[in-house]
C-alpha positions as CSV (number, residue, x, y, z in Angstrom):
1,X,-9.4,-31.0,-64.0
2,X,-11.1,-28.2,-65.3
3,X,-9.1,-26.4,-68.3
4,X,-9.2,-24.5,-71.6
5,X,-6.5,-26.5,-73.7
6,X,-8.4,-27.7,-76.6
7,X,-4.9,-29.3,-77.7
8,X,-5.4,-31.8,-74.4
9,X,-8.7,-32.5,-75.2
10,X,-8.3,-34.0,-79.1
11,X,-5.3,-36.2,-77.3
12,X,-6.9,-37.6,-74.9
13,X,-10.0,-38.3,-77.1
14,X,-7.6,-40.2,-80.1
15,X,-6.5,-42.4,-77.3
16,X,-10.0,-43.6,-76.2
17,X,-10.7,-41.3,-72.9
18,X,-13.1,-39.1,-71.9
19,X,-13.4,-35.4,-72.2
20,X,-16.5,-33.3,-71.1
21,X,-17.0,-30.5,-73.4
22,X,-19.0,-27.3,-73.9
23,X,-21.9,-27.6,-76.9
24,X,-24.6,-25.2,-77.3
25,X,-27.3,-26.7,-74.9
26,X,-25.6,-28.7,-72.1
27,X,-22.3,-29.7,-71.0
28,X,-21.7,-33.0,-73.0
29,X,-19.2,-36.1,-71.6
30,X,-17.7,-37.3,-75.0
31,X,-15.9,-40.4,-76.2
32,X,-14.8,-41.7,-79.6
33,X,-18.2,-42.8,-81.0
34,X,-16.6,-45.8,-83.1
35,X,-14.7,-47.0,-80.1
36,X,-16.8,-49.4,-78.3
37,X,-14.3,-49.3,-75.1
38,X,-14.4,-45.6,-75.0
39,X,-18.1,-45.1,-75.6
40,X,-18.4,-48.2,-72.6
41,X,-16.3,-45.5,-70.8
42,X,-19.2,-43.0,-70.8
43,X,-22.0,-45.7,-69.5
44,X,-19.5,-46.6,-66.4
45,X,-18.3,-42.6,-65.5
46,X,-22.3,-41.6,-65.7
47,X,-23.8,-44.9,-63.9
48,X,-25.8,-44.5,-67.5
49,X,-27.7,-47.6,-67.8
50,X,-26.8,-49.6,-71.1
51,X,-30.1,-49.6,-72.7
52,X,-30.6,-45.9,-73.0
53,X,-29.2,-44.8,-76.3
54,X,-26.8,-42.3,-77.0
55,X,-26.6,-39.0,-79.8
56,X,-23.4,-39.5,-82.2
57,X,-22.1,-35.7,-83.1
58,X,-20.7,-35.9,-86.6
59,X,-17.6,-33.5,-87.6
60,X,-19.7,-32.1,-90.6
61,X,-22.1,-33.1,-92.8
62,X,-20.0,-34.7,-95.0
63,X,-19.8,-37.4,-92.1
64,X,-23.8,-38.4,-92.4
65,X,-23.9,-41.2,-95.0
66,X,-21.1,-42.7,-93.6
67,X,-22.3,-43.8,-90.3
68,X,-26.3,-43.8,-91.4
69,X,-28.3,-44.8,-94.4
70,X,-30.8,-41.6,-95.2
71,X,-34.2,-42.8,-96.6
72,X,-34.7,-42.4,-100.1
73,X,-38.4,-40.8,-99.8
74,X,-37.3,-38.3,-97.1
75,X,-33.9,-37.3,-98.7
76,X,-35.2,-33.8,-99.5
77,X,-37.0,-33.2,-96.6
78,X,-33.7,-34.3,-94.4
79,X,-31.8,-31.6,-96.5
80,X,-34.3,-28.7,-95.7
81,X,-33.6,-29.0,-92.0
82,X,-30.1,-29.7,-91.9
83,X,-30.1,-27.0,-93.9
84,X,-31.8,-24.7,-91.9
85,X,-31.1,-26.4,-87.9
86,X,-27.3,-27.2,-88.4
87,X,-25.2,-26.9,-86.8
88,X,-27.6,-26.3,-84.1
89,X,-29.3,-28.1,-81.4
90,X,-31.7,-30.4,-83.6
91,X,-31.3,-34.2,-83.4
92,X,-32.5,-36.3,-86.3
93,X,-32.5,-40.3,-85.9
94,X,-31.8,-42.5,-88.9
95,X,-31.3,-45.7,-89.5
96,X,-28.0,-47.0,-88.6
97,X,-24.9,-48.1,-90.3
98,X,-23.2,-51.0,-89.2
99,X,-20.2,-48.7,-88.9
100,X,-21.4,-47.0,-85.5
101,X,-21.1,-50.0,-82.5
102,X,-24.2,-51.4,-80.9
103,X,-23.3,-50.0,-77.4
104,X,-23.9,-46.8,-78.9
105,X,-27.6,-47.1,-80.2
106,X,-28.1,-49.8,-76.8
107,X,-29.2,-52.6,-79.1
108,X,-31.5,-50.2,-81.8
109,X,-31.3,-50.5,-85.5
110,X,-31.3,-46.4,-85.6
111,X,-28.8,-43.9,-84.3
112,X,-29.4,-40.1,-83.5
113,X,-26.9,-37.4,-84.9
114,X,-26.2,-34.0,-84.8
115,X,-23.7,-31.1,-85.3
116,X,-22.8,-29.0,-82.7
117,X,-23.0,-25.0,-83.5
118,X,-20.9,-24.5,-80.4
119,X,-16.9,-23.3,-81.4
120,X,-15.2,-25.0,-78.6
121,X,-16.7,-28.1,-79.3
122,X,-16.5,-27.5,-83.7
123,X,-12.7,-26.9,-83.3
124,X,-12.2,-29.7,-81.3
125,X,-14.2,-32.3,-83.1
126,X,-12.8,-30.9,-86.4
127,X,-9.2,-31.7,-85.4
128,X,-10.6,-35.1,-84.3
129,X,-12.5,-35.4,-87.5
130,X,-14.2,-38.6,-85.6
131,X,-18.0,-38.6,-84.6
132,X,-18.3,-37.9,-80.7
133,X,-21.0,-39.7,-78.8
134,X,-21.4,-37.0,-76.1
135,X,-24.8,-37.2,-73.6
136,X,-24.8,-34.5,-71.3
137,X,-21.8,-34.6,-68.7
138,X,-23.3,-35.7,-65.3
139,X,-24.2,-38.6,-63.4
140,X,-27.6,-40.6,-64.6
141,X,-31.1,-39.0,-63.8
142,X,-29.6,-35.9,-62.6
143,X,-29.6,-32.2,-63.4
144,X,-27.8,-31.5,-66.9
145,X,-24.6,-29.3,-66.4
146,X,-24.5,-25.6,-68.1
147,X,-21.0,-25.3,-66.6
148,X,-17.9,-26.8,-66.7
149,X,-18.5,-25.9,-62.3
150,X,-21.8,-28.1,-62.5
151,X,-19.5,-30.8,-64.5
152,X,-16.6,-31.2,-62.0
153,X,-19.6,-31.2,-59.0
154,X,-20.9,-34.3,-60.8
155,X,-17.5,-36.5,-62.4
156,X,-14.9,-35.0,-60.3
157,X,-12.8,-38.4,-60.1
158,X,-14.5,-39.8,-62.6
159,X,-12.5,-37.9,-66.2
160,X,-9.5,-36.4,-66.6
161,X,-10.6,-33.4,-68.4
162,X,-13.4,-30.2,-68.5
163,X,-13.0,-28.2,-70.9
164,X,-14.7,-24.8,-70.1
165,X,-16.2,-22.6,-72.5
166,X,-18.3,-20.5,-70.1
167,X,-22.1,-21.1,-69.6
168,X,-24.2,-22.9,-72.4
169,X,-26.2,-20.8,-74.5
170,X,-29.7,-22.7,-74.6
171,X,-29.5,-24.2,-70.9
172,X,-31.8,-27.5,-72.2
173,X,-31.1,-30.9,-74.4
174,X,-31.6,-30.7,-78.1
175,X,-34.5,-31.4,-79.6
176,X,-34.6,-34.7,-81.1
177,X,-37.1,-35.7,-84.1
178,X,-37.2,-39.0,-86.5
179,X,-38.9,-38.8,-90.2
180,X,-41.2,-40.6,-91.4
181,X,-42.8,-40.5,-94.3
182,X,-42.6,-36.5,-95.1
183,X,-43.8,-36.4,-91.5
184,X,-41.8,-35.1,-88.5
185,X,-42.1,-36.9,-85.2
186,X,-41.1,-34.9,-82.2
187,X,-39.3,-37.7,-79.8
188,X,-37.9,-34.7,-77.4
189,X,-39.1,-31.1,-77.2
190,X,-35.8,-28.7,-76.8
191,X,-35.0,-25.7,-78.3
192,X,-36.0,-26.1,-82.1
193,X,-39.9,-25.8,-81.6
194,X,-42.9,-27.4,-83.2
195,X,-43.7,-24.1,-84.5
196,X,-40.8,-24.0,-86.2
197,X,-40.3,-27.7,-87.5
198,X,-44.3,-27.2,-88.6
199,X,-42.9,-24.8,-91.6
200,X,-41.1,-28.0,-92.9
201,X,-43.8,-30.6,-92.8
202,X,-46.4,-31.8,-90.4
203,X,-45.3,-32.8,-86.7
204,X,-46.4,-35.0,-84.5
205,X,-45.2,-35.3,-80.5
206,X,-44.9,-39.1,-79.8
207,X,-45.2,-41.0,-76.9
208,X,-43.9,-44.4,-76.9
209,X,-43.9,-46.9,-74.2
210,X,-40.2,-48.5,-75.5
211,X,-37.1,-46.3,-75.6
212,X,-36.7,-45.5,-79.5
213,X,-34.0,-42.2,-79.1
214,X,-32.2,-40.7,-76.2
215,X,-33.9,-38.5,-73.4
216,X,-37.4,-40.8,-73.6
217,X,-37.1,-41.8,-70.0
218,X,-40.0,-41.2,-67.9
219,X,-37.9,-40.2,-64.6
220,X,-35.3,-38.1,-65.6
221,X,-33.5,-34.5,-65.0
222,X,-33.9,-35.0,-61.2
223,X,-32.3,-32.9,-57.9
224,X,-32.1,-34.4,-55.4
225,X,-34.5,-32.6,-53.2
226,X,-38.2,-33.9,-54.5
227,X,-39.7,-31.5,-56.9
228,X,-43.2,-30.3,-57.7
229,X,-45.0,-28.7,-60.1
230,X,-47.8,-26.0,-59.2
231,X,-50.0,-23.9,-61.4
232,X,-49.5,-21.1,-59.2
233,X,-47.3,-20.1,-55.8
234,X,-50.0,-17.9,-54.6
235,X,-51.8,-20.8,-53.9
236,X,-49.5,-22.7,-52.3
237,X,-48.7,-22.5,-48.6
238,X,-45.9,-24.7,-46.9
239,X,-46.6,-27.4,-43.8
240,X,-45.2,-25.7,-40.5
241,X,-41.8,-25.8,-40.2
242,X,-41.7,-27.0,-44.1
243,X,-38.3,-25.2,-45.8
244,X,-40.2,-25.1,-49.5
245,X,-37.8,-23.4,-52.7
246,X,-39.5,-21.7,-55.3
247,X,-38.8,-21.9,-58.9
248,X,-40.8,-19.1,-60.2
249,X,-42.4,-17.9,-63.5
250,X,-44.9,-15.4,-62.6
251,X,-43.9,-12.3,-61.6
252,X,-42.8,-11.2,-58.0
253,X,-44.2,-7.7,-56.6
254,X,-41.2,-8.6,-53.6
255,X,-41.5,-10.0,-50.3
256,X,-45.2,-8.8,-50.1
257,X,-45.9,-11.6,-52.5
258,X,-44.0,-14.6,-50.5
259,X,-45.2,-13.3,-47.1
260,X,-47.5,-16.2,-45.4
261,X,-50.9,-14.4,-46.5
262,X,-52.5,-16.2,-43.8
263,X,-50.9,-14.6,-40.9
264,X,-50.2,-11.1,-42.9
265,X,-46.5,-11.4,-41.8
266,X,-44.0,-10.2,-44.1
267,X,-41.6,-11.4,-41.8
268,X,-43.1,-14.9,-42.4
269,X,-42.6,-15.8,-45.7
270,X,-43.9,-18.8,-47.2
271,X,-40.1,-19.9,-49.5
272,X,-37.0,-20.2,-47.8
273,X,-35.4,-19.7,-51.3
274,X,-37.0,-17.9,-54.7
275,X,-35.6,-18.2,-57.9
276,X,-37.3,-16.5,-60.9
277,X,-36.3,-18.3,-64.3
278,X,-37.2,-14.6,-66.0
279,X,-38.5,-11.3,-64.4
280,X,-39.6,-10.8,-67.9
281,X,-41.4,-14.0,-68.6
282,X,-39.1,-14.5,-71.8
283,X,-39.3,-18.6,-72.5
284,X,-35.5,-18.6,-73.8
285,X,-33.8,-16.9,-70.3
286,X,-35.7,-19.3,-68.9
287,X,-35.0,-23.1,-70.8
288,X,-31.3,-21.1,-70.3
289,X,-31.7,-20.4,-66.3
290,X,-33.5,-23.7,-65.8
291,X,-31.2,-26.4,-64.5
292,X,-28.8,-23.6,-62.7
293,X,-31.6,-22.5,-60.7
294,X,-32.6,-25.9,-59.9
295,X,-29.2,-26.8,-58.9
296,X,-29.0,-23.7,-57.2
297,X,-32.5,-24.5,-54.4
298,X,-30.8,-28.5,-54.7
299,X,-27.6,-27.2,-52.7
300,X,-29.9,-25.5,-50.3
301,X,-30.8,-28.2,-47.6
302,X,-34.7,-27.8,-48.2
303,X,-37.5,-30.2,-47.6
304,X,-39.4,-29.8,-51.0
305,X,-38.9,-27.3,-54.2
306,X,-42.1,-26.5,-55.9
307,X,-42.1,-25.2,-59.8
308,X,-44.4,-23.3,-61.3
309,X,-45.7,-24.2,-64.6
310,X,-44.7,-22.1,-67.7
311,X,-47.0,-21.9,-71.2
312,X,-46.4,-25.1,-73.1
313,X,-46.1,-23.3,-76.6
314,X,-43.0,-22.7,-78.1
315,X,-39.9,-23.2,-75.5
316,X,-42.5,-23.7,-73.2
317,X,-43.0,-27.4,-74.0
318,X,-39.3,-28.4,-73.9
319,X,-38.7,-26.8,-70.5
320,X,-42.0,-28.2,-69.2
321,X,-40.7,-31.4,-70.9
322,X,-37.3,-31.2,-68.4
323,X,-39.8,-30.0,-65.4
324,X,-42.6,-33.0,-65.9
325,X,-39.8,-35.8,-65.5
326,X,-38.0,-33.8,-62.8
327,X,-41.2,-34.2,-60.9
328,X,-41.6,-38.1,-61.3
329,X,-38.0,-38.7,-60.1
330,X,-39.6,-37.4,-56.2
């Protein structure tokens, strides 16, 4: 059911269900984070397998110490960017109190928090005054919902309550970073950029071949329909009778420009279905647009979608990031 009673939602969290709610980058399926039978709740409604982690969203900050232990030597550097990033949509992983249940961090010895900036979700979660663990609110592998819509096309069945808020603001997963040593390590790209974590300390993007924070899986963020990336659609021409969506991010003169250049047909053109994720090329509409429009070309019956690539600076890299691991899923 798809609603706007906030009231609903903090009672059916106290007693251990499930409630998807609105946060700032994606739709997010939440449960009582200390409740091992509720957070179980999550793995079962999402087909989630158990030994991907999930992120714990704490009430306030007053919440931190009591579910991790913050490392002495990066204390201050800890407090500059929760300072600056919440609430917001950074992640940071610490290591783990023994407070927060082992289903939650699948196994690890760290857990990864954050506070939401989103209202819905503050107001909610400060009634509860009890860490959520909220991943994004769709089945497992597939496209994060940025509307309550997307949520109910995923779960429908499967919780009792959506609560909608509209469309999310940032349209992409937070970014998730560990500290080490007065260094920041990138574990996710999202929307707090290196560029902007790099005034803080020095970064560093890892790549680890075991699952150490949420969102690491290879193969992930999939539609259905198999998805490639391409430099550039000009180049790309469709096999006969091939129904190809484009996701676009260079700029489109109008049909001229999809028209099967090899024939000089305008009536033939080379998509059955364009999407642009900005006419203006501006890297935040389009982490914002991103998983609506692939939705959107999903629902259309078509053989392939293609993507083209966007500059991997800034917002670049996180929705390259979501694009990358779309791909692998085909």
């Amino acid at each position: 059911m798809i609603s706007t009673d906030r009231v609903a939602a903090v009672e059916l969290l106290r007693k251990g269900n499930l409630v998807a709610l609105p946060t700032e980058t994606v739709y997010g399926l939440a449960a009582d984070a200390l409740n091992s039978i509720a957070v179980a709740r999550i793995f079962e409604a999402k087909e989630r397998p158990r030994f991907d982690p999930l992120i714990v969203h704490l009430p306030n900050r007053g919440w931190l110490e009591r579910i991790v232990d913050v490392p002495a030597g990066d204390r201050q550097l800890i407090g500059k960017l929760a300072e600056k990033f919440w609430p917001g949509p950074l992640t940071i992983v610490f290591p783990k109190c023994e407070i927060v249940p082992d289903i939650v961090t699948a196994g690890l010895d760290t857990v990864a928090v954050r506070i939401s900036a989103h209202r819905a979700f503050a107001e909610i979660l400060g009634e509860l005054d009890q860490p959520l663990a909220a991943p994004s609110a769709n089945r497992f592998g597939r496209i994060s919902p940025t509307t309550a819509g997307h949520v109910l096309d995923e779960l429908d069945g499967r919780i009792p309550l959506i609560v909608d808020a509209g469309p999310t603001e940032h349209g992409i997963e937070s970014t998730i970073v560990a500290i080490r040593d007065g260094r920041i390590a990138v574990l996710r790209h999202g929307p707090i950029t290196n560029e902007q974590l790099s005034q803080f300390a020095v970064t560093s993007v890892v790549a680890t071949p075991r699952i150490s924070s949420p969102g690491q899986l290879p193969s992930h963020y999939a539609p259905e329909t198999a998805l490639r990336l391409i430099d550039n659609a000009e180049a790309f021409f469709p096999r006969k009778n091939q129904r190809v969506g484009l996701l676009a991010w260079h700029a489109r003169t109008g049909d001229l420009q999809l028209a099967d250049r090899r024939t000089r047909d305008r009536r033939s053109l080379r998509f059955a279905a364009v999407r642009s994720l900005s006419q203006r090329q501006d890297l935040r509409e389009a982490a914002a647009n991103l998983f609506r429009l692939v939705r959107e070309l999903d629902a259309l019956d078509l053989d392939l979608i293609v993507a083209e690539r966007v500059p991997s600076l800034g917002l670049g890299a996180a929705i390259m990031d979501r694009l990358e691991r779309a791909s692998k899923a085909a």
